[in-house]
C-alpha positions as a LaTeX table, in Angstrom:
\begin{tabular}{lrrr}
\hline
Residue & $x$ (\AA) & $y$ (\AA) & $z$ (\AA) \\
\hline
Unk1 & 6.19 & 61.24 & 48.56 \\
Unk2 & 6.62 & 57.85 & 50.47 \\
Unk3 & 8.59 & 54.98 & 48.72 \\
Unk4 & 5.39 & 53.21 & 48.22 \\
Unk5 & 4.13 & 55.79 & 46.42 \\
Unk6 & 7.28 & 56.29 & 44.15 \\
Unk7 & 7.56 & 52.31 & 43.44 \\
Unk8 & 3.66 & 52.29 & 42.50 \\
Unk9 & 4.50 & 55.23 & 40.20 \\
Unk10 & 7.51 & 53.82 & 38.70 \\
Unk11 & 5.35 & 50.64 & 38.12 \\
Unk12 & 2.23 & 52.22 & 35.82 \\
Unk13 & 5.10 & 54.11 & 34.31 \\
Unk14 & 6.41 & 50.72 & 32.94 \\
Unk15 & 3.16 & 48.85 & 32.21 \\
Unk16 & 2.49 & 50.89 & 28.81 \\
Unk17 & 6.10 & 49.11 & 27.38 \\
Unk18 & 5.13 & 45.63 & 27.97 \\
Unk19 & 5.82 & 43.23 & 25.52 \\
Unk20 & 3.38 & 40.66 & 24.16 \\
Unk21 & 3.90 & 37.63 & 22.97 \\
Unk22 & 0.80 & 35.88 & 21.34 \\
Unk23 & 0.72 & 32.77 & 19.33 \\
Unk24 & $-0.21$ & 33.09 & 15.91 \\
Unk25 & $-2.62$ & 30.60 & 14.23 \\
Unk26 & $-3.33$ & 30.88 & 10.07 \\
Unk27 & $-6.63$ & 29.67 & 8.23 \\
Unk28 & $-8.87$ & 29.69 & 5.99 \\
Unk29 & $-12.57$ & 31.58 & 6.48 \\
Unk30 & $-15.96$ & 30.14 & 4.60 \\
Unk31 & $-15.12$ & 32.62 & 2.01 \\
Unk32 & $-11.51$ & 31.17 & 1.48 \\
Unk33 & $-9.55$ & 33.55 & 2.59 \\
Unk34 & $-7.00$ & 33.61 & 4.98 \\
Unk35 & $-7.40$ & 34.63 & 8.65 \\
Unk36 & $-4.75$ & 35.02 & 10.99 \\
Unk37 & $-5.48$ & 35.02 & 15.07 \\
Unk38 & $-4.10$ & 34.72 & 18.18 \\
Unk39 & $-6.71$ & 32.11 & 19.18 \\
Unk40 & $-6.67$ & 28.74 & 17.53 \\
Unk41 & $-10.29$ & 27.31 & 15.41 \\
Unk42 & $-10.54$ & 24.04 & 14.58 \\
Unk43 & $-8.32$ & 23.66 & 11.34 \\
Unk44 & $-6.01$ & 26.52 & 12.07 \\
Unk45 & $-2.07$ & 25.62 & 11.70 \\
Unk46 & $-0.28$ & 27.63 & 14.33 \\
Unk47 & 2.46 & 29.51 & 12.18 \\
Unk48 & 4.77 & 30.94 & 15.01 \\
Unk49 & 4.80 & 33.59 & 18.01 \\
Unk50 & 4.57 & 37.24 & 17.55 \\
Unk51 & 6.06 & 39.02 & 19.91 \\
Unk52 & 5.79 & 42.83 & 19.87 \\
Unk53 & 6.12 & 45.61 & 22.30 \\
Unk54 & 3.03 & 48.28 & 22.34 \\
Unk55 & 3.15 & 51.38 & 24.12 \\
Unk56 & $-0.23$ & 51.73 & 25.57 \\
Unk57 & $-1.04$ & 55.16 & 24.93 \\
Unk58 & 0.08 & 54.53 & 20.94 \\
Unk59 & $-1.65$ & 51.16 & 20.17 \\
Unk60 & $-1.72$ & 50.19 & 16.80 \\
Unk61 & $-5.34$ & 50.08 & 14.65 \\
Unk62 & $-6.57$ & 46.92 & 13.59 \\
Unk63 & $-4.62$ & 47.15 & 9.68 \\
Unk64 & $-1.36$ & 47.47 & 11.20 \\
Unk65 & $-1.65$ & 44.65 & 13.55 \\
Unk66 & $-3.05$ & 42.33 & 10.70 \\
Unk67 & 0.14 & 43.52 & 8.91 \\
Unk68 & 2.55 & 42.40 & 11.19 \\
Unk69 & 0.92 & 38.94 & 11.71 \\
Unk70 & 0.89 & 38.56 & 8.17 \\
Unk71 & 4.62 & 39.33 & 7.70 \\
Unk72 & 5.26 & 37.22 & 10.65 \\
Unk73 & 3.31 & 34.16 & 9.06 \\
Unk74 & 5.20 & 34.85 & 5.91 \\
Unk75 & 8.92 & 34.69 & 7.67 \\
Unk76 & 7.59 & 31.76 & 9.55 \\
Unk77 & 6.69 & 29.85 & 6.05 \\
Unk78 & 9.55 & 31.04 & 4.31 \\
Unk79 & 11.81 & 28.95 & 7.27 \\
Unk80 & 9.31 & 26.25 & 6.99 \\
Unk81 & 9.88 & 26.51 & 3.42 \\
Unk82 & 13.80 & 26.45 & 3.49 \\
Unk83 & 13.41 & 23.22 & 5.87 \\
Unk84 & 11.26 & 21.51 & 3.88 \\
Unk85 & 13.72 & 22.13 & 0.77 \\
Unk86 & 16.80 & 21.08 & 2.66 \\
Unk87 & 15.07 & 17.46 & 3.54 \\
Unk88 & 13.90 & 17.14 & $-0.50$ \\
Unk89 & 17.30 & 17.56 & $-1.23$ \\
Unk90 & 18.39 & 15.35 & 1.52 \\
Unk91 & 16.26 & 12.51 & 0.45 \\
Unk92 & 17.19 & 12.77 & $-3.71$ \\
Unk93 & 20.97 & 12.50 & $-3.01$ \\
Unk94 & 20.22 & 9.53 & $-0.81$ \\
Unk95 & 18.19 & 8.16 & $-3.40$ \\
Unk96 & 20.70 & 8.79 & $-6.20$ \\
Unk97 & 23.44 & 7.55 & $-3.66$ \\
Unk98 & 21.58 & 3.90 & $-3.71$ \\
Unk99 & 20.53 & 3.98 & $-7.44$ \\
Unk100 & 24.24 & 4.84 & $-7.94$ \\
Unk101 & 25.81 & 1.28 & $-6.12$ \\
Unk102 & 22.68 & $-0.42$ & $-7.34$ \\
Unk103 & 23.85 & 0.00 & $-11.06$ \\
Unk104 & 27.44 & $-0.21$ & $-9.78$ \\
Unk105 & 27.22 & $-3.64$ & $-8.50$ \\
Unk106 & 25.58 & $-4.45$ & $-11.72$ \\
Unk107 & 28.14 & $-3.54$ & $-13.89$ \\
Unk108 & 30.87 & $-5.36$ & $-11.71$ \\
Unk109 & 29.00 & $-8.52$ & $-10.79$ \\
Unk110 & 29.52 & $-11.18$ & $-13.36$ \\
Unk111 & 26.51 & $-13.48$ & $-12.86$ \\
Unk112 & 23.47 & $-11.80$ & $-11.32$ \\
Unk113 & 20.46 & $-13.09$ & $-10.02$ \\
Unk114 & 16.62 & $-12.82$ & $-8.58$ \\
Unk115 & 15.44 & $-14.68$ & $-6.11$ \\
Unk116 & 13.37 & $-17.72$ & $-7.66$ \\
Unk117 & 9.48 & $-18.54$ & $-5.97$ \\
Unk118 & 11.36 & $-21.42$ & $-3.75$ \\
Unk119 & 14.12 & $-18.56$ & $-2.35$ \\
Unk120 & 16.62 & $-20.43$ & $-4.72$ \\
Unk121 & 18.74 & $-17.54$ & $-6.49$ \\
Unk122 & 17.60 & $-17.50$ & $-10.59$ \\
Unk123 & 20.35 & $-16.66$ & $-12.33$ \\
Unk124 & 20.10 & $-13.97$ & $-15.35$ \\
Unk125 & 20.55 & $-15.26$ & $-18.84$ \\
Unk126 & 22.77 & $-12.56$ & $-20.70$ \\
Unk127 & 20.12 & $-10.26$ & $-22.49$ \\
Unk128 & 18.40 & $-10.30$ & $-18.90$ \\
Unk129 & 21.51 & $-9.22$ & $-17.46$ \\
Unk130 & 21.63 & $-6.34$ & $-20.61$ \\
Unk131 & 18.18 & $-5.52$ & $-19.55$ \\
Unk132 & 18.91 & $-5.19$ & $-15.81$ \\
Unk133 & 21.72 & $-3.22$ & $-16.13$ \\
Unk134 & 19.56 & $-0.92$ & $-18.98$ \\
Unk135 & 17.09 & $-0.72$ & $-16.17$ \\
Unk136 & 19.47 & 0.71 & $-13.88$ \\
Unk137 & 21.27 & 2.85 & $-15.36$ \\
Unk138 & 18.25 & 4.55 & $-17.02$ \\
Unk139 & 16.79 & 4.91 & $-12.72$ \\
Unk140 & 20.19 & 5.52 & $-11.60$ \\
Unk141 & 19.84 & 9.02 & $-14.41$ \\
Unk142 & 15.92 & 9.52 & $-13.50$ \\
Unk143 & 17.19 & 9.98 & $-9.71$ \\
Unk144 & 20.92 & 11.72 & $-10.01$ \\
Unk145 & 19.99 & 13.82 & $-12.86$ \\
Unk146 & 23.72 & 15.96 & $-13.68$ \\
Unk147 & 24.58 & 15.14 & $-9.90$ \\
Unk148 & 25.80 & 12.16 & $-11.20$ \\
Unk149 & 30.09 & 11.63 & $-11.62$ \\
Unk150 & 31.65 & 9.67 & $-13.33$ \\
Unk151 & 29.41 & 6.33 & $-12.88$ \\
Unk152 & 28.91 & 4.72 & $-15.78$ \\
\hline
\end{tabular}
């Protein structure tokens, strides 16, 4: 056997254990169901690769490969999932963070004010300022819930 011969051999030997790696795309079909392919329609949301390695001579029937796309979409939600969590999270505390000085400065500011229709400052009366500070106190609870301390 010539060494052409053996590296040709060698070669077809490996092709069956290729891996594949196909991008996965998710939607919905006119009977609204969900459809998962490795070629994008209009209106598909691409939900992540799947890569896979299939031995030629045992390739996989049609039920199996749905199965793995589908438990590939689902890991790739449940990270989009966790992400999207994280930034909710993210954004309340910073909200809570601002309601928080917000009613802080009114509780330590002795005269407040809005800003009158010629830019002039209009200075609060005293059952305005007991409104105002009502006011934020009740948003400062709306956005910090329990995560609140020791504000008051």
């Amino acid at each position: 056997m010539t060494a052409t011969k053996a590296v040709l051999m060698l070669l077809a030997l490996s092709l069956p254990l290729t891996t594949q790696a196909a991008d996965i795309y998710r939607y919905k079909d006119a009977a609204g169901n969900w459809q998962y392919s490795d070629k994008p329609v209009p209106g598909a949301q691409r939900v992540g690769p799947l890569v896979r390695s299939t031995p030629a001579s045992a390739s996989a029937s049609s039920e199996d490969k749905a199965e793995a796309e589908k438990a590939q979409a689902a890991a790739t939600k449940g990270k989009v999932s966790a992400t999207v969590q994280q930034d909710v999270a993210k954004l309340r505390a910073e909200d809570c963070k601002k309601a928080t000085e917000a009613y802080e400065q009114s509780i330590s500011s002795a005269r407040l004010y809005k800003p009158g229709a010629d830019g002039e400052p209009d200075f609060l009366d005293a059952d305005q300022i007991d409104a105002y500070r009502a006011a934020a106190h009740t948003e400062m609870d709306r956005l910090c819930g329990n995560a609140r301390s020791g504000a008051r």
